[in-house]
C-alpha positions in Angstrom: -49.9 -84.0 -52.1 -45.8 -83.1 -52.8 -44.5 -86.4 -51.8 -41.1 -86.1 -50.0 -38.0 -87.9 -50.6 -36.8 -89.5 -46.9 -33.0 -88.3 -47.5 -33.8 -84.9 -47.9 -35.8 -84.6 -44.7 -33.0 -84.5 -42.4 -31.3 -82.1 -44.2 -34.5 -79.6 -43.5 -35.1 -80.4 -40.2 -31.8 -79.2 -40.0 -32.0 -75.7 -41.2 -34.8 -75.1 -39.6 -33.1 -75.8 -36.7 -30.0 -73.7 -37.2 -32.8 -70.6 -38.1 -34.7 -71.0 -34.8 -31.5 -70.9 -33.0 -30.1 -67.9 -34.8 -33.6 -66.0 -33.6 -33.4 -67.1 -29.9 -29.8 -66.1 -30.4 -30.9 -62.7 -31.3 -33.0 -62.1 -28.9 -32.3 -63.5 -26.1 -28.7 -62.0 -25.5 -28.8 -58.9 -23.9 -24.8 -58.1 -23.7 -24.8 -58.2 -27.5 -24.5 -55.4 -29.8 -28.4 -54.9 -30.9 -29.0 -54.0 -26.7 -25.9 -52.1 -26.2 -27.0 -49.7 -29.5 -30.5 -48.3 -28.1 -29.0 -46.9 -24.7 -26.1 -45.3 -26.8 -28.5 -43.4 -28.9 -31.2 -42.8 -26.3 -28.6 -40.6 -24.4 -27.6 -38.7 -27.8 -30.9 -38.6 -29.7 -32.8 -36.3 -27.6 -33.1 -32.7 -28.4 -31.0 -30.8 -25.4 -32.5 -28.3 -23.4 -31.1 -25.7 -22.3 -32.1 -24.0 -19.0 -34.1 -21.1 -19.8 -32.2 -17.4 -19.3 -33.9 -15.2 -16.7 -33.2 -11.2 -18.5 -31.3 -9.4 -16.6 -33.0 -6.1 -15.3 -31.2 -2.7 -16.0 -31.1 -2.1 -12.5 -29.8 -5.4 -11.2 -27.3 -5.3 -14.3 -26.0 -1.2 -14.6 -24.7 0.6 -12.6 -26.0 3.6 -13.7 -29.3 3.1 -13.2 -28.9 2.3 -9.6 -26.4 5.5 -8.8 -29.2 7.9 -10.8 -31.8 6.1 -8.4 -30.1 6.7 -5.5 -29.1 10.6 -6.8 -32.6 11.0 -7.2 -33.9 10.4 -4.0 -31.3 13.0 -2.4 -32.3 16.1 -1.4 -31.2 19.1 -3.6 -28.5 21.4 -3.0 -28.7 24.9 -2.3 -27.7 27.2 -5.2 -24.6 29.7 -4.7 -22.5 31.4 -6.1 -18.8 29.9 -6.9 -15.5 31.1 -7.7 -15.6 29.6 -11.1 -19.3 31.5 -12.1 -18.4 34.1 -10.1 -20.5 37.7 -10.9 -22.1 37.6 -7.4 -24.5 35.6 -5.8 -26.1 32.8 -7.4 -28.9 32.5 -4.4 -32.6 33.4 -5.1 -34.5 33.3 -2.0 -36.8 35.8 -1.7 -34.6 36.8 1.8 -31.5 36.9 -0.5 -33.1 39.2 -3.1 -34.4 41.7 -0.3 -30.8 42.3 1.2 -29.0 43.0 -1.8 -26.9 46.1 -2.1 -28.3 47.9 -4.9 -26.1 50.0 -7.2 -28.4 53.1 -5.8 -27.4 52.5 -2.3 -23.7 52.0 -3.0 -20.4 54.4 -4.0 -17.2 53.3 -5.7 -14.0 54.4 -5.1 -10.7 52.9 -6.1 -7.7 53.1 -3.3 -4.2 53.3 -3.3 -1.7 51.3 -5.2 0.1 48.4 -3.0 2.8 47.4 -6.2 5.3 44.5 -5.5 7.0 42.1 -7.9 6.3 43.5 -10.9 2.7 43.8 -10.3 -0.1 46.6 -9.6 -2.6 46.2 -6.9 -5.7 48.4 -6.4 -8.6 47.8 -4.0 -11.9 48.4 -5.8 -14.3 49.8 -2.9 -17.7 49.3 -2.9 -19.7 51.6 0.2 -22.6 51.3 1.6 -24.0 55.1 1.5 -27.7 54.0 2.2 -29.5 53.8 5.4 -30.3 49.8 5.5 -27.8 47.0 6.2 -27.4 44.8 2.8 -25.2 42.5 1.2 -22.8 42.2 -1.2 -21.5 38.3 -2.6 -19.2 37.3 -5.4 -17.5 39.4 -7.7 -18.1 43.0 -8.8 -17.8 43.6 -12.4 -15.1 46.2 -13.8 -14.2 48.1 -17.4 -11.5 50.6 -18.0 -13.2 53.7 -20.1 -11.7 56.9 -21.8 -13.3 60.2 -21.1 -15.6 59.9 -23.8 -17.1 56.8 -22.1 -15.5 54.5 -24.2 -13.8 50.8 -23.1 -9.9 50.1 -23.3 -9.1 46.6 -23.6 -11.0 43.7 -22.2 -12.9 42.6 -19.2 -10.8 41.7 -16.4 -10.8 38.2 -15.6 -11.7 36.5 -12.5 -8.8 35.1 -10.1 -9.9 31.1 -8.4 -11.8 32.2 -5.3 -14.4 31.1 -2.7 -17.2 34.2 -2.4 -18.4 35.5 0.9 -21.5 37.5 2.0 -19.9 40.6 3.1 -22.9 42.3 5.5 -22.3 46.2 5.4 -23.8 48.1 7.8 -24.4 52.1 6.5 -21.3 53.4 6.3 -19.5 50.0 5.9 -17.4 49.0 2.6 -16.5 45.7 0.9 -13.3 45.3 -1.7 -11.9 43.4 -4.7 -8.3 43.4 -5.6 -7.8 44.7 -9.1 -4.1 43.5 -10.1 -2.2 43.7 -13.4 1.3 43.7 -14.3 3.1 46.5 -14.7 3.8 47.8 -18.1 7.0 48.6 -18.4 8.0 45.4 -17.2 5.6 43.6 -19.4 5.7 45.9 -22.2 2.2 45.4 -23.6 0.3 48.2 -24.7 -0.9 50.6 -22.4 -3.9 53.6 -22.3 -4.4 55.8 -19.3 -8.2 55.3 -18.4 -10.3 58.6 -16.9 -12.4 56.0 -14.8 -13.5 52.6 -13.7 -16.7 51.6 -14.5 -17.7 49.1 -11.3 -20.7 47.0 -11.0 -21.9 45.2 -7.6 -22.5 42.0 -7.9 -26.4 41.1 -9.4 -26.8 44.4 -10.4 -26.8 45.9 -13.9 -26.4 49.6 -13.4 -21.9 50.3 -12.9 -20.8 53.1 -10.8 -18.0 55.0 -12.2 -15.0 55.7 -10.0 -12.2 58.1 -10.7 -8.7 56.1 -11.7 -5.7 57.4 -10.3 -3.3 54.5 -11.4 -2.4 55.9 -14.8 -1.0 53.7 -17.6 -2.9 50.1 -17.8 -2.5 47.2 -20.2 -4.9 46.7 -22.6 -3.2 44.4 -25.1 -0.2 42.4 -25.8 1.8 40.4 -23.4 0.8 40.0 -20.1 -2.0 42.6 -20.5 -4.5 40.8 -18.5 -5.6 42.5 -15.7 -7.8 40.3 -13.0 -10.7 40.8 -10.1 -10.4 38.9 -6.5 -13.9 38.3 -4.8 -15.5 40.8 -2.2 -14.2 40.8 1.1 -14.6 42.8 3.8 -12.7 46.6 4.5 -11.6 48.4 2.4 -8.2 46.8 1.3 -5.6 44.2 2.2 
């Protein structure tokens, strides 16, 4: 046995003491640093979550999709003829189709000349020479030809208008206002036609009509010459 001087026993009773103190120290304060560290970090260390993201659906979220829902579920519109598309009507019920004026059943004529500020105006008749009631809607079509059967200038263009079913009776006529500036005020350049060539609207086969107007524009300035929609009569 390790024999043990008396003076030094005191001494080690005395850091033994000191080390048990420093551990109940340690330990047993709870407002120290060591305590305060762990709730610090326990609100830090854990990995955030995030609330998941329900997706957004394409109908909740466009616009779109809910307008071409809603246009979907309406009820078509009836097709017609408009002033913009013009060339007659653009309805194909089978009621439609059967009251047509045919080119067969109708005769064109072109009446007199109602001129006024600078400008030439001729109604284009179409008559109904058949022995049925039928219709006519839109715009006839209309080519100036030489006597040889050949165009002059272009296709007259269509004015902005709303078109009409014109009913004609036997014996009963519909008209389009052909109007052009004159020429000698315009000064483009001018042929003299021998005749109109006028087809009703939907139809492919023209009638020709005699022209009495003389001298028309067929290029140049202000050479256009321009169609109205039918309406009923036979002029203005």
């Amino acid at each position: 046995m390790v024999y043990t001087p008396r003076s030094a026993r005191p001494g080690a009773l005395l850091v033994g003491t000191v080390a048990v103190l420093g551990l109940l120290t340690a330990c047993g304060d709870g407002s120290g640093a060591h305590s305060a560290g762990p709730a610090t970090v326990a609100g830090t260390a854990a990995p955030v979550r995030e609330t998941p993201r329900t997706p957004q659906s394409a109908t909740a979220s466009s616009p779109a999709a809910t307008g071409s829902s809603t246009a979907g579920t309406g009820s078509p519109s009836v097709p017609r003829a408009t002033g913009a598309s013009g060339g007659g009507s653009a309805v194909t019920t089978p009621a439609a189709a059967r009251s047509r004026c045919h080119t067969s059943e109708l005769r064109a004529s072109v009446g007199r000349n109602d001129p006024g500020a600078g400008q030439e105006n001729f109604p284009v008749v179409l008559t109904n020479r058949s022995a049925r009631t039928c219709t006519l809607h839109g715009y006839p079509g209309a080519a100036f030809v030489n006597a040889s059967g050949t165009q002059l200038g272009p296709d007259p263009k269509r004015e902005p208008g709303t078109p009409v079913t014109v009913t004609l009776r036997p014996g009963q006529s519909a008209w389009a206002g052909l109007t052009f500036s004159n020429p000698e005020v315009s000064g483009a350049r001018t042929a003299t036609p021998a005749a109109l060539l006028v087809t009703p609207p939907d139809e492919r086969d023209p009638l020709k009509a005699a022209w009495p107007g003389g001298p028309v524009p067929v290029a140049g300035n202000a050479s256009s010459v321009r169609l109205t929609v039918l309406s009923p009569g036979t002029g203005p």
